[in-house]
C-alpha positions in Angstrom: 77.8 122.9 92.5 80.6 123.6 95.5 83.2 120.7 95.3 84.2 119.6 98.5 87.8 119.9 99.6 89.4 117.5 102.2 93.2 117.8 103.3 93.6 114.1 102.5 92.0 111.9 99.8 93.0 108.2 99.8 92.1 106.0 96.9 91.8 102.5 97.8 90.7 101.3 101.4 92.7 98.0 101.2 95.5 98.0 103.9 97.7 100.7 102.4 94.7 102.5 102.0 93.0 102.2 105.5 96.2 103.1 107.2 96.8 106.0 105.1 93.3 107.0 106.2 93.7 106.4 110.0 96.9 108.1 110.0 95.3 111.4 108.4 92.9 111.1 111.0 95.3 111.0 113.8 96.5 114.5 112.7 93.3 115.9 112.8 92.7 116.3 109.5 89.7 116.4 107.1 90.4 112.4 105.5 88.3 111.1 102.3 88.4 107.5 102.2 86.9 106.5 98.4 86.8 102.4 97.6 85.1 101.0 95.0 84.7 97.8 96.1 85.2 96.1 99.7 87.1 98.0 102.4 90.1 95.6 103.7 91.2 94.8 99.7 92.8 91.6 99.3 94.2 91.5 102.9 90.5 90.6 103.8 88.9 89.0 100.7 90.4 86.3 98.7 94.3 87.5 100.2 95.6 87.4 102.8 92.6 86.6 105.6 91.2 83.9 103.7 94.4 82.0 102.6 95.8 81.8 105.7 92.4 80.9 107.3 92.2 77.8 105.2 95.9 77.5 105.5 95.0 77.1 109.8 91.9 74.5 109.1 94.5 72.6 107.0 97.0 72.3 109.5 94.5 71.4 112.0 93.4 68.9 109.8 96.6 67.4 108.8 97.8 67.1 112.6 95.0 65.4 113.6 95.9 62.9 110.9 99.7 62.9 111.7 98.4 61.8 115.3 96.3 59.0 114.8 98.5 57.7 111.5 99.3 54.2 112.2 97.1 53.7 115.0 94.7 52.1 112.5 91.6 54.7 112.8 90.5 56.3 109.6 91.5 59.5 108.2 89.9 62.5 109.7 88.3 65.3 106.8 86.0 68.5 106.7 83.8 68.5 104.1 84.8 71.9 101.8 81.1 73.6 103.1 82.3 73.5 106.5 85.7 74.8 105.5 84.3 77.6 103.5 81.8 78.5 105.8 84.9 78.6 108.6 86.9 81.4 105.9 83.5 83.0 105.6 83.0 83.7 108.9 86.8 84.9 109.3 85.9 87.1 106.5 82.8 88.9 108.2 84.0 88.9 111.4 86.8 90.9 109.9 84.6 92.7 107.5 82.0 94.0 110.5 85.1 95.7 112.4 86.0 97.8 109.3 81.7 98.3 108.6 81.0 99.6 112.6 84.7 101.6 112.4 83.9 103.7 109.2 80.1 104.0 110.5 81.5 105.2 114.0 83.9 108.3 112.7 81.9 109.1 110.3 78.6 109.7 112.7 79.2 108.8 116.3 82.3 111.4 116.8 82.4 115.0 117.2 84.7 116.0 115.1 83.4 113.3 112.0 86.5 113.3 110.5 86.3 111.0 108.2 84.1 111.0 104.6 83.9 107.3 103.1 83.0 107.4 99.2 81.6 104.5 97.5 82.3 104.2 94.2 85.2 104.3 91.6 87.7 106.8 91.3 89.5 108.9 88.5 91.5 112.1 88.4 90.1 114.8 86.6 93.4 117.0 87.3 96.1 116.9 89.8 93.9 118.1 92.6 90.7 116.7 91.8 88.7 113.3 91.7 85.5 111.9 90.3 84.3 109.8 91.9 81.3 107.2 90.0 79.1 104.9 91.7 75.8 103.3 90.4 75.9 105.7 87.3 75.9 108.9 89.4 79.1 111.1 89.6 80.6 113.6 92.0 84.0 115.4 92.0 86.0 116.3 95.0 88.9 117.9 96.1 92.4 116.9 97.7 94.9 119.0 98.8 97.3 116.0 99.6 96.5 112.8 97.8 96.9 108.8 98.4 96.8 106.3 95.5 96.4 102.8 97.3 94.5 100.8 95.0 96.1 97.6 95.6 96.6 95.0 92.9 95.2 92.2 91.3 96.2 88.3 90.2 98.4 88.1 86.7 97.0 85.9 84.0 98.6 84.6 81.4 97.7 85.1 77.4 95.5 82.7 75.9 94.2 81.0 78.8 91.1 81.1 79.5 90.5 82.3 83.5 87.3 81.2 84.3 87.9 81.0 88.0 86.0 77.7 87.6 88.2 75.2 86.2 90.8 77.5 85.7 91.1 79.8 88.8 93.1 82.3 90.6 93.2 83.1 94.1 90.3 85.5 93.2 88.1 81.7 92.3 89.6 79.2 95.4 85.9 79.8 97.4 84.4 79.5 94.1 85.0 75.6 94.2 82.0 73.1 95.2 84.3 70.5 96.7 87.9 69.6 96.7 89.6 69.0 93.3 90.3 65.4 92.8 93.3 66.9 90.9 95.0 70.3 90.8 97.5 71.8 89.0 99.9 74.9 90.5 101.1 77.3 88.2 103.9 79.0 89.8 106.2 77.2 92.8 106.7 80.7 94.8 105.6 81.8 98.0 101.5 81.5 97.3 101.8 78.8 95.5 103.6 76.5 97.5 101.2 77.6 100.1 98.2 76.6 98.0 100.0 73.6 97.6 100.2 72.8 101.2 97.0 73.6 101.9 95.2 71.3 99.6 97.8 68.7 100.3 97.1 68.9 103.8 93.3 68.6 103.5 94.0 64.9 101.8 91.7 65.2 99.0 93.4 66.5 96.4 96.3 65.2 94.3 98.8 68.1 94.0 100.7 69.0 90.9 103.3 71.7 90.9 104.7 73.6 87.7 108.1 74.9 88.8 110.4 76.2 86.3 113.9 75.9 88.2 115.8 72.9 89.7 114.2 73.7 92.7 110.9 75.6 94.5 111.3 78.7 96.4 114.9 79.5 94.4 115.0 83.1 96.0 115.4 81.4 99.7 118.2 79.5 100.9 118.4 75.4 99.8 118.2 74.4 103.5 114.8 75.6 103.1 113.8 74.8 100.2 114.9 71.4 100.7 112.7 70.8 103.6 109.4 72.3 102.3 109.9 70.5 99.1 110.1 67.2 100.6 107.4 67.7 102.9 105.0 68.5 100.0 106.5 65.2 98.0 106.0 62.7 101.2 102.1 64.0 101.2 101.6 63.1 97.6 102.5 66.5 95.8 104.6 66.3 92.5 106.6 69.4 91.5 107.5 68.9 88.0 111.0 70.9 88.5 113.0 72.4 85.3 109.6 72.5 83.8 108.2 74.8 80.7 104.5 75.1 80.3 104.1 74.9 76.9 100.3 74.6 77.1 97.6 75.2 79.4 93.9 74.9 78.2 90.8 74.6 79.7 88.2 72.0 78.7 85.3 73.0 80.6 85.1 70.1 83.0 88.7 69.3 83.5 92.3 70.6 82.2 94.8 69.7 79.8 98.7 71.1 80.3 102.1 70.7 78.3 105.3 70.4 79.5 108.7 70.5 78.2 112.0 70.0 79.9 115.6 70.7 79.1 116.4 67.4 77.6 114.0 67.3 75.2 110.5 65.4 77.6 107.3 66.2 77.0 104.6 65.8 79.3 100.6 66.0 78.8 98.9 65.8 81.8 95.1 66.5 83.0 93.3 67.9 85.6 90.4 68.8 86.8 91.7 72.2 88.1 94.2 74.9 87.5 95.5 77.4 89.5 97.4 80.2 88.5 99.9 82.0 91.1 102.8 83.7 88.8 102.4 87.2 90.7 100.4 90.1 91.0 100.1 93.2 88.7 98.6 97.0 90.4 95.5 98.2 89.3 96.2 101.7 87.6 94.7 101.8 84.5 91.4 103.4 85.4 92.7 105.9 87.5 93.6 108.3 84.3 96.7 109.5 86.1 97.7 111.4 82.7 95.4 114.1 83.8 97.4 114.6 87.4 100.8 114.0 85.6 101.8 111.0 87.6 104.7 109.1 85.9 105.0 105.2 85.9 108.2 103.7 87.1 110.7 103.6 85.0 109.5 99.9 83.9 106.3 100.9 83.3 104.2 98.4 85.4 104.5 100.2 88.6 102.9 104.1 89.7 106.6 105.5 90.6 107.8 107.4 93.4 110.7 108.2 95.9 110.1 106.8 99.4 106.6 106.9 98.8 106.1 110.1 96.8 105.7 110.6 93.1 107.1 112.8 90.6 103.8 115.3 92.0 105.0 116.5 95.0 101.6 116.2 97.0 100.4 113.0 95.5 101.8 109.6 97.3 101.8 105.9 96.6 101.3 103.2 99.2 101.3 99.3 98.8 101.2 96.8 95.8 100.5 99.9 93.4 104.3 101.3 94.2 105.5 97.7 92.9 107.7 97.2 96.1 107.0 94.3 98.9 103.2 93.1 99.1 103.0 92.4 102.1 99.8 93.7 103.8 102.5 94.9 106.4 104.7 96.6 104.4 101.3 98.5 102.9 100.0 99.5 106.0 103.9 101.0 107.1 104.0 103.0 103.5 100.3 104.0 103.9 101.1 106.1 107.3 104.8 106.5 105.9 103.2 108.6 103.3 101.0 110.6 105.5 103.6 111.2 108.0 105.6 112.9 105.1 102.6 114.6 103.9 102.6 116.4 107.5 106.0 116.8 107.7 107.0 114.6 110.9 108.4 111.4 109.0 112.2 112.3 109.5 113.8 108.8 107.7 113.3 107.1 104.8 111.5 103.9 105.0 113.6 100.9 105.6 113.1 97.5 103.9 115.9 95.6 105.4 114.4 94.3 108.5 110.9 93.2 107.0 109.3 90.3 109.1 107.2 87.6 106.4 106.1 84.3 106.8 105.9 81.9 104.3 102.5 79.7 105.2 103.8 76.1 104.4 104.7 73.0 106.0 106.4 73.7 108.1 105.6 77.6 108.6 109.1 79.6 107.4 109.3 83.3 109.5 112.4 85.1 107.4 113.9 89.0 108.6 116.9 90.4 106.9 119.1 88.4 104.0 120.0 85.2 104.0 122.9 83.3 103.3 122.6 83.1 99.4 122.1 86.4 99.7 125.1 87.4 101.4 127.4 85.2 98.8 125.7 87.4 96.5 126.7 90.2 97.6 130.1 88.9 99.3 129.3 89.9 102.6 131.6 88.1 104.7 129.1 86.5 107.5 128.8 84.0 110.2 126.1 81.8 110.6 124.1 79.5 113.4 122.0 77.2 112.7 120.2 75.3 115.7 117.3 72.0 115.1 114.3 71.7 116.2 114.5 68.4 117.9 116.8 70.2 121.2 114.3 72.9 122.0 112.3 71.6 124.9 109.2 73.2 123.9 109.2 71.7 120.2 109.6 68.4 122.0 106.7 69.1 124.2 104.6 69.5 121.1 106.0 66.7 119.3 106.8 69.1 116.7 110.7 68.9 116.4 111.1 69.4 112.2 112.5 72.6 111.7 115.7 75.3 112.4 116.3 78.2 113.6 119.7 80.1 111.1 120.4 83.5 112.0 123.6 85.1 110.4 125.6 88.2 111.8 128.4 90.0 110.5 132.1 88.2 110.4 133.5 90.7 113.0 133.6 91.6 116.7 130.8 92.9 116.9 128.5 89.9 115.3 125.7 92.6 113.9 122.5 90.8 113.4 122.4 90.7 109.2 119.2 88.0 108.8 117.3 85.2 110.4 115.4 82.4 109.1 112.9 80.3 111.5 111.5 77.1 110.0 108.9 75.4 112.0 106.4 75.8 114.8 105.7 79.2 116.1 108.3 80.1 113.3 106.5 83.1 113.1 106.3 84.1 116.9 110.4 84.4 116.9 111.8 87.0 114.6 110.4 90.3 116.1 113.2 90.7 118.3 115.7 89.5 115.4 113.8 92.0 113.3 114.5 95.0 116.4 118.5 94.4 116.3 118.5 94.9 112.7 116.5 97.8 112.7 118.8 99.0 115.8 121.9 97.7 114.5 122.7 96.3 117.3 125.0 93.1 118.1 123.0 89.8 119.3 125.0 89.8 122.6 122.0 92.0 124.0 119.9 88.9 123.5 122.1 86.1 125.5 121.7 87.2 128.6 118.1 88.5 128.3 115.9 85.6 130.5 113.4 83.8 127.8 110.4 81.9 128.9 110.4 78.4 129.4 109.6 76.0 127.5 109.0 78.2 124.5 110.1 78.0 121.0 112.7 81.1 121.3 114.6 79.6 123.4 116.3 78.2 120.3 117.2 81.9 119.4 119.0 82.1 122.8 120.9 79.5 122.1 121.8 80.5 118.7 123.2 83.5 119.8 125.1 81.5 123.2 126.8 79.0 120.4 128.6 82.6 118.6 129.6 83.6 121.9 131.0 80.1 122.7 128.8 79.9 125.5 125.6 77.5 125.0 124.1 75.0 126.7 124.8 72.7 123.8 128.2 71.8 122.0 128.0 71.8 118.0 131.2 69.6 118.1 129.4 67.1 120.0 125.6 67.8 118.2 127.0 68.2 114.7 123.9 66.7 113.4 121.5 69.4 115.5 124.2 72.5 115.6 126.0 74.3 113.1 128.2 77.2 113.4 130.4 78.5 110.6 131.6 81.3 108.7 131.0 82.5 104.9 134.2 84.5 103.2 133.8 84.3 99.3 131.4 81.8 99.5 133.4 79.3 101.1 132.0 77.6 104.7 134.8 77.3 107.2 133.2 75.5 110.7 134.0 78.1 113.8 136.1 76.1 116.3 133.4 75.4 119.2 133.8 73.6 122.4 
């Protein structure tokens, strides 16, 4: 039997994956696209798509009750089959773009250049793949070769996962109704986003396990601050400084332990338990001992320079290289890697001017380091800091909680270094932040540049007008709304503004 031999062979069609894919398709060359699951990966299913779908009916829900509070009409709620069937139908409308793009280049073009394989993937040698789906195998052949098979969510030892009672994101649509009571293992990024959106939906008393003095510890306190008490006025309860000693399931409900540094203990119960303490890669089936493909040099990653691994025509893209998981930052390493393959990538890839959002309340947008960050590493810096409340479009929403902070080197030239937006549209104002730091360029270009009005960046115009000593609004006379300072060796000086 002939084994087929494409120039590119992807494994995994999550976002890494697909892009790798398209990309290898946009040179003209011969792709194989093998998944052994659901095309899209967990930026579709149970990820990315779905989170921040509920996240969206949450907030919709929770500002309809922050409008009608105190006007003595009574609470507005979904029932959980009409949210579901909402993140459902996000999910297949998603879902049937991928379906009618894969069945389209693979029949409906000329040139067909792209083979999708079903089924689950192994190497069989550095070249070649086996491929096994529903007991039936095949092997083919990749001259260049992808791995993009994503990653799953961590558990942790002797706790039975059930993804009933005791869930991961994997089990969230798996729930028949809201939770009376839920626990959150883990105070990062997903799960303070968990824990805003069952907070928001008003059902659900929230509990928090955080381990440090404070949630989201890798972000500045400014920001932390805000989110945390946010989550505390709408019922949640982070247990801060917190050990979980115990964490067992009971079949019907949940029993957990805590400890603290001065000697408390704390048993609590639940009915649920969710577990958010990170992600690991999925490698383990893909027997990468018969292609020699090292691990990283902790072992928990597949390892490679700027994409590539220690064989030169085999590449990894997304959460399997370990770096950012971002379905972003997958998709830019998934072409990345292809654009290497073909020889036309001429830079490595950069990770300094990475645009995420944090889903929470209010939505936090972050590019480039921050100011912990830069004490840190004692980069001298200046920083601007404007509120909410004088931007004319937050006050048209009635939506004035939240800042805009952008920092910039402590020199002439004021390089953009960072930003952080917290609040609406957060997300909708760091592209062009993002651009100067990728550029290098100074913010000056951005004062003069004519914003729409009323819109939320504004506020980044004025930012940048108050480090010129040229805005609209005076931080000596707004202390309370405008800040403008510098950081040398961790110490805040205020920079003398009209």
């Amino acid at each position: 039997m002939s084994v087929l031999t494409y120039d590119l062979v992807v494994i995994g069609g999550g976002p890494a994956g697909y892009a790798a894919a398209m990309r290898g398709i946009d040179f003209g060359k011969r792709v194989c696209l093998i998944e052994k699951e659901r095309v899209g990966g967990a930026g579709v299913y149970n990820g990315a798509l779905s989170s921040k779908t509920l996240w969206e009916i949450s907030q919709k829900v929770a500002s309809v009750n922050d409008t009608i509070a105190g006007k003595g009409r009574e609470p507005f709620y979904l029932s959980w089959n009409d949210v579901i069937d909402t993140v459902e139908e996000a999910v297949f409308e998603r879902k049937f773009q991928y379906s009618c793009h894969i069945k389209l280049l693979q029949t409906e073009t000329i040139t067909k250049p792209l083979t999708y394989e079903r089924g689950a993937a192994r190497f069989v040698s550095e070249h070649e793949i086996e491929i096994t789906h529903e007991g039936e195998t095949k092997i083919i052949r990749g001259k260049n070769i992808v791995i993009a098979t994503g990653s799953r969510p961590r558990k942790m030892p002797n706790v039975l996962v059930d993804e009933q009672t005791i869930l991961t994101s994997d089990g969230i649509e798996n729930l028949k109704d809201y939770p009376k009571s839920l626990v959150i293992v883990g105070a990062g990024v997903i799960g303070c986003e968990y824990a805003t959106i069952f907070s928001n939906f008003g059902k659900t008393k929230v509990h928090i396990i955080d381990r440090q003095d404070r949630i989201l510890p890798f972000e500045d306190e400014d920001i932390s601050s805000i989110v945390s008490t946010n989550l505390e006025e709408k019922g949640v309860i982070i247990h801060h400084n917190a050990q979980l000693e115990r964490l067992e399931n009971l079949g019907n409900e949940v029993e957990y332990e805590l400890s603290y540094p001065d000697g408390r203990k704390e048993i609590i119960r639940v009915e649920k338990a969710l577990l958010s303490i990170g992600r690991i890669p999925n490698y383990e089936s893909l027997n990468l001992e018969a292609a020699g493909v090292s691990m990283s040099k902790r072992g928990m990653h597949i390892g490679d320079d700027d994409t590539q691994t220690n064989v030169p025509h085999i590449y990894a893209a997304g959460d399997v290289s370990g770096r950012i998981a971002l379905v972003n930052m997958g998709e830019i390493e998934g072409r990345h890697a292809v654009e290497k393959i073909m020889g036309t990538a001429t830079d490595r890839l950069n990770y300094d001017n990475i645009c995420t959002i944090m889903f929470l309340q209010p939505e936090v947008a972050a590019v480039g380091l921050n100011e912990q960050q830069c004490i840190e590493k004692n980069i001298p810096v200046k920083v601007v800091k404007i509120d909410y409340s004088v931007i004319a479009r937050a006050i048209a929403m009635r939506k004035t909680e939240g800042f805009f902070k952008i920092i910039v080197t402590n020199d002439k030239e004021m390089k953009v270094l960072g930003m952080r937006a917290v609040g609406e549209h957060a997300s909708s104002a760091i592209q062009a932040i993002g651009l100067l730091i990728k550029l290098n360029m100074s913010i000056s270009v951005i004062s003069e540049l004519v914003h729409p009005h009323p819109s939320i960046v504004e506020g980044i115009q004025e930012c940048v007008r108050m480090l010129l000593n040229k805005s609209i609004f005076k931080s000596s006379v707004f202390k309370d709304k405008l800040a403008c300072y510098s950081l040398v060796d961790g110490i805040k000086t205020p920079l003398e503004r009209l």
